[in-house]
C-alpha positions in Angstrom: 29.0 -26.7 -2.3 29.5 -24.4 0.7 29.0 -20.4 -0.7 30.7 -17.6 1.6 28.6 -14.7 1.2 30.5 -11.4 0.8 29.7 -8.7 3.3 30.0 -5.8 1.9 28.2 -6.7 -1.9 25.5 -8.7 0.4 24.9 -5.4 2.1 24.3 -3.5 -0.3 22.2 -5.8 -2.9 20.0 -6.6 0.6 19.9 -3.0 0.9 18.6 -2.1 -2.7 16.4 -5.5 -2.6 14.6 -3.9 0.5 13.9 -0.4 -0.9 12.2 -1.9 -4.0 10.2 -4.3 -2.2 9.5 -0.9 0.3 8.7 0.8 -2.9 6.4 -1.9 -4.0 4.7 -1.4 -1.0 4.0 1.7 -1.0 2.6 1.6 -4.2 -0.3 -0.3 -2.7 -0.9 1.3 -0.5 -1.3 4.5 -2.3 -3.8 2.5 -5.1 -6.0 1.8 -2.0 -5.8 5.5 -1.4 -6.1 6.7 -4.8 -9.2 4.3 -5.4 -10.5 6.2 -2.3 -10.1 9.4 -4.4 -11.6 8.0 -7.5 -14.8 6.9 -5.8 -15.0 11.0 -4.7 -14.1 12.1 -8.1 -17.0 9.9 -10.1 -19.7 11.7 -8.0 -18.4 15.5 -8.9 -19.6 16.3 -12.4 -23.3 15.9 -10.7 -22.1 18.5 -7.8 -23.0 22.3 -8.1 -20.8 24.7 -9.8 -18.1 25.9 -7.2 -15.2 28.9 -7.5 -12.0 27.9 -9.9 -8.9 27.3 -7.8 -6.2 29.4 -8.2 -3.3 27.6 -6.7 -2.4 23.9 -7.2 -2.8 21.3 -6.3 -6.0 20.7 -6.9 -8.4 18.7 -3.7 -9.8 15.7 -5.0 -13.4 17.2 -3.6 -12.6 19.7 -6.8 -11.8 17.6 -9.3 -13.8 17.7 -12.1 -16.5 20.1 -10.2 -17.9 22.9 -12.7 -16.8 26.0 -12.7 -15.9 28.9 -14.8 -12.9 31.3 -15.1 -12.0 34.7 -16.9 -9.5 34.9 -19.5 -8.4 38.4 -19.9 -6.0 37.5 -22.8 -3.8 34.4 -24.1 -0.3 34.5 -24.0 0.3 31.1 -26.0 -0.9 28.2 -26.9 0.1 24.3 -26.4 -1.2 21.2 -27.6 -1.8 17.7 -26.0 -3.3 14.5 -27.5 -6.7 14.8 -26.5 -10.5 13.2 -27.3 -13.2 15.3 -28.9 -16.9 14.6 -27.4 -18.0 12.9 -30.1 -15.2 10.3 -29.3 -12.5 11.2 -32.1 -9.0 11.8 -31.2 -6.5 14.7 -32.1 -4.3 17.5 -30.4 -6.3 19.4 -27.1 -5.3 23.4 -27.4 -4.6 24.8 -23.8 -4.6 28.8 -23.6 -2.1 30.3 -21.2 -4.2 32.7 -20.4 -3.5 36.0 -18.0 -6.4 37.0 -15.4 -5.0 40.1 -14.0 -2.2 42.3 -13.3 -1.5 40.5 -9.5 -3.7 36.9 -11.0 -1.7 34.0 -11.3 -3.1 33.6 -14.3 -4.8 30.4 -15.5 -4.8 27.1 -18.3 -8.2 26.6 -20.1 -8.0 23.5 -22.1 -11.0 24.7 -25.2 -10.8 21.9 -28.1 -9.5 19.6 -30.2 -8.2 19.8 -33.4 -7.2 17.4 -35.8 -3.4 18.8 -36.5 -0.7 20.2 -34.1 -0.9 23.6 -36.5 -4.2 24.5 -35.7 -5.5 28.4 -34.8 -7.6 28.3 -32.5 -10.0 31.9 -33.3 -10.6 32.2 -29.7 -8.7 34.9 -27.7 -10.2 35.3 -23.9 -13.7 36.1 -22.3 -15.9 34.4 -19.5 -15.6 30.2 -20.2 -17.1 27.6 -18.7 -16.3 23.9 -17.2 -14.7 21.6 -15.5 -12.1 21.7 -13.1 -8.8 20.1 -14.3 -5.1 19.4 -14.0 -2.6 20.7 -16.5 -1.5 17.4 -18.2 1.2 15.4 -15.9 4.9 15.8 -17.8 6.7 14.9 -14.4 8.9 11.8 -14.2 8.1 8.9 -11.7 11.7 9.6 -9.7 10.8 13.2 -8.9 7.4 12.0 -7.9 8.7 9.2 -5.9 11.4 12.0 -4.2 8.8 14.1 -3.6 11.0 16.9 -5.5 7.5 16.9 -8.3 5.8 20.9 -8.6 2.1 20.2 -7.8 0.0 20.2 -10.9 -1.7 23.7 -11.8 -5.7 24.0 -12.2 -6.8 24.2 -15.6 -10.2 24.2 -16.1 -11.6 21.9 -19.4 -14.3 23.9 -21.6 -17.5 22.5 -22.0 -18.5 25.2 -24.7 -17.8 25.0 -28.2 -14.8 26.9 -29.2 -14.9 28.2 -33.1 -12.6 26.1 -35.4 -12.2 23.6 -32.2 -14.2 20.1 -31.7 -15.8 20.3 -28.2 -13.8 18.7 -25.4 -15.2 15.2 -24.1 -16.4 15.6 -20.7 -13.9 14.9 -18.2 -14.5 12.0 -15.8 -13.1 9.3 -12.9 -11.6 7.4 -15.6 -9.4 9.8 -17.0 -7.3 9.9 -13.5 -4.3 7.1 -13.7 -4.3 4.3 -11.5 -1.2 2.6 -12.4 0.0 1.8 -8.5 -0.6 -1.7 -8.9 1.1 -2.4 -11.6 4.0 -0.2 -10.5 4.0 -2.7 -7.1 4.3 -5.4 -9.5 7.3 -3.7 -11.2 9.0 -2.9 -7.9 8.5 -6.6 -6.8 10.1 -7.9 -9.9 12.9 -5.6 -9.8 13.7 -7.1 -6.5 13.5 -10.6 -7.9 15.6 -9.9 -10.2 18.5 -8.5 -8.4 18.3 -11.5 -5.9 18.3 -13.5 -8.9 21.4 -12.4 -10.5 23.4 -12.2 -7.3 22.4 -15.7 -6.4 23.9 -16.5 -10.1 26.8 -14.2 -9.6 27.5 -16.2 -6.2 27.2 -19.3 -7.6 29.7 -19.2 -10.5 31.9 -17.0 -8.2 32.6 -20.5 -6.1 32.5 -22.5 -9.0 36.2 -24.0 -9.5 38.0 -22.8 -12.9 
């Protein structure tokens, strides 16, 4: 059974079977670089304290360095699922805090609590810890457009705040690496759609 391809539908399925497999791509070839960046990250707790950033994003030679900031007041709070050091779950309190009249002010993640109602009796001062990312609420397409903001600095208390559990210490494992398995998506995507057009072909020469 002889099957005549139609141009224009070809076209455009070959095109869209090409930019996933292109997109599968290029996820692999940023897990190689992201494991690059993981293998930098692991060794920064042990590094001396350095100066908070104050602009995102954050360098990967930063991430997770210690360091301290100054929180002259706290606009609001937010809260996040987060892990206590002593390894039990909740909601992580981040301060939106102000650092100046011309400071860009800064995010201090400072506990965890077990309920989203929680007051956190903490309001400002000199804080120490680790360098951070605010948490990551950007969708994969603006990521993949390259239309994402850059996640801002927020540093991740290693002191005890009152009515707070202490924050587990931040390492390498709490970065994402999910490249490969968005490669693997991308890939099937594309096997899919060749799939379905080689059905849609098929019963499209079939006689009635």
């Amino acid at each position: 059974m002889k099957i005549r391809l139609p141009l224009i539908p070809t076209l455009i399925v070959g095109m869209a079977v090409l930019v996933m497999i292109g997109l599968g791509v290029w996820q692999l070839q940023r897990r190689a670089d992201k494991e690059a960046m993981l293998a930098l990250v692991a060794t920064n707790p042990a590094k001396p304290a350095t100066a908070f950033p104050a602009f995102p994003p954050v360098p990967a030679e930063l991430l997770f360095r210690r360091s301290s900031v100054h929180c002259l007041h706290v606009l609001r709070w937010r809260s996040e699922a987060g892990r206590a050091a002593d390894g039990s779950t909740g909601y992580r309190y981040i301060a939106e805090c102000t650092t100046g009249a011309e400071g860009p002010g800064v995010l201090v993640a400072v506990g965890v609590a077990r309920t989203p109602d929680a007051k956190p009796q903490w309001s400002g001062g000199q804080i120490s810890g680790w360098i951070g990312e605010e948490p990551d609420h950007r969708s994969l397409l603006s990521r993949i457009g390259g239309k994402a903001m850059p996640l801002r600095p927020m540093l991740i208390a290693g002191e005890t705040v009152p009515g707070l559990s202490r924050l587990a210490r931040p390492g390498a494992a709490d970065v994402p690496n999910n490249h490969l398995a968005y490669a693997v998506q991308w890939f099937f995507f594309a096997a899919v759609a060749v799939v379905i057009y080689l059905l849609a072909l098929r019963k499209r020469a079939t006689p009635p």
